[in-house]
N, C-alpha and C positions, 0 to 999 in steps of 0.2 A: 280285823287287821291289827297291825303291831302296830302301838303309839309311836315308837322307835321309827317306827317304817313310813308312816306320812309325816314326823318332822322331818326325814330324807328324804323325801318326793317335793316336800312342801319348799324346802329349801331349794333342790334343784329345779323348781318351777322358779321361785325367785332368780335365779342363779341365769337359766335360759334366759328372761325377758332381758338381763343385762346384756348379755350377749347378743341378744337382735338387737338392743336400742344401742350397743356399740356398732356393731355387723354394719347397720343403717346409720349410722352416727360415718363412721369411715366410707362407708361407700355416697353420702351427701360430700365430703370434703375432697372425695375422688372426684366427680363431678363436675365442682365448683374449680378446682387445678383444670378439670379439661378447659371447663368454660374460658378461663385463665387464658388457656395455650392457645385455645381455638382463638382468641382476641389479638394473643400476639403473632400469630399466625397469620390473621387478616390483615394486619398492620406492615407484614415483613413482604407480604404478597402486594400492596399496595405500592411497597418502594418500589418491589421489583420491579412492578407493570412502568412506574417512574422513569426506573432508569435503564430498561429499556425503550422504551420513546425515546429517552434521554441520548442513548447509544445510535437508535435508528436516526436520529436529525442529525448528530454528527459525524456517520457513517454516509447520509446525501450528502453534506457539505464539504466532506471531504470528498467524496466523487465528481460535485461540481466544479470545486477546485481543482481537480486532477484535469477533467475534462477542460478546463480552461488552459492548463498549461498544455495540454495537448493541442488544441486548436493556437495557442501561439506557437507551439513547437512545427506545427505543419503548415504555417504562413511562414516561416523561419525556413521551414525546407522546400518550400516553393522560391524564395528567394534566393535559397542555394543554387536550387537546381538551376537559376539562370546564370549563374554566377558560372556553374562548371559547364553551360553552357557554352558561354565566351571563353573559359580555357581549350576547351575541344576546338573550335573552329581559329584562336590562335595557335594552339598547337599542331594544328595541320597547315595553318597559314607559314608559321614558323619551318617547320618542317621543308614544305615546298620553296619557299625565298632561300634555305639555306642552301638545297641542294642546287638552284640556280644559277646561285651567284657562287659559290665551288666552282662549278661547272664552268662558267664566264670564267672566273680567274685563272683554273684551269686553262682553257682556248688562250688566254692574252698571255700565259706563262707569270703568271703570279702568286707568291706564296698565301692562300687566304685565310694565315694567320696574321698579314700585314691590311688585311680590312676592317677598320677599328668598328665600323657599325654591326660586321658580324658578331664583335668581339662583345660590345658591347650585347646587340641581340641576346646571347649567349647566356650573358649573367642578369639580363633583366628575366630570362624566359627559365631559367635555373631558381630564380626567386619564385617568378610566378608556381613553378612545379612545386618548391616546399610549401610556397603558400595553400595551393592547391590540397595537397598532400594531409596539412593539418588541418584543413575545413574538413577538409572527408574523417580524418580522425575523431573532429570532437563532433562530427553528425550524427557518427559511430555511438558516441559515447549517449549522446542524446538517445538513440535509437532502442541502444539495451536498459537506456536508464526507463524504455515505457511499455521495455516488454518483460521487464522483473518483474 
């Protein structure tokens, strides 16, 4: 063989082992970045798990809160309901006395705009309907505020 020809062999055998012990040199530091990531990985994974617990305790709490105001809002509307109870049964009560006592003033020939307790009747039972009126409104309001 040519002398020429094994200091070119002989060098490119030097030449490769540099190249594997770089090759292996870069792929140990490749490794060591994974290990790296796989750590902050497990670390980012931990919050998670954290803050969802963290999310599910205050997604109960907020449920049991809700459910609270709901069981007051439904003793709230059992209390109504007696409420518009006695408007129904004076509204029919009312009802029935007015057309009565028309009727009587009627028969004795008197005008029953000159019976001051119809008159009165009148504007107490005109109250009670607004009053009535705007309980049903904000029950209302109550009602869509628990089924949004």
């Amino acid at each position: 063989m040519n002398p020429q020809l094994n200091k070119v062999f002989s060098k490119l055998a030097k030449e490769d082992k540099k190249t594997k012990l770089a090759s292996e040199k870069v792929e140990l530091g490749a490794i060591q970045d994974l290990d790296k990531l796989n750590s902050k990985i497990e670390k980012s994974i931990k919050e998670f798990n954290k803050a969802i617990g963290a999310t599910k305790k205050a997604i109960d709490k907020a449920k049991a809160a809700e459910q609270k105001m709901f069981d007051n809002a439904e003793n709230e509307w059992e209390k109504v309901d007696k409420v518009f109870v006695t408007y129904d049964q004076y509204d029919s009560e009312y009802k029935k006395l007015v057309q009565q006592i028309a009727k009587m003033a009627k028969d004795l020939g008197l005008d029953v705009k000159n019976v001051k307790q119809l008159q009165s009747a009148k504007k107490l039972f005109d109250e009670l309907d607004t009053k009535a009126t705007e309980l049903d409104s904000t029950m209302g309001d109550l009602t869509r505020y628990f089924t949004n």
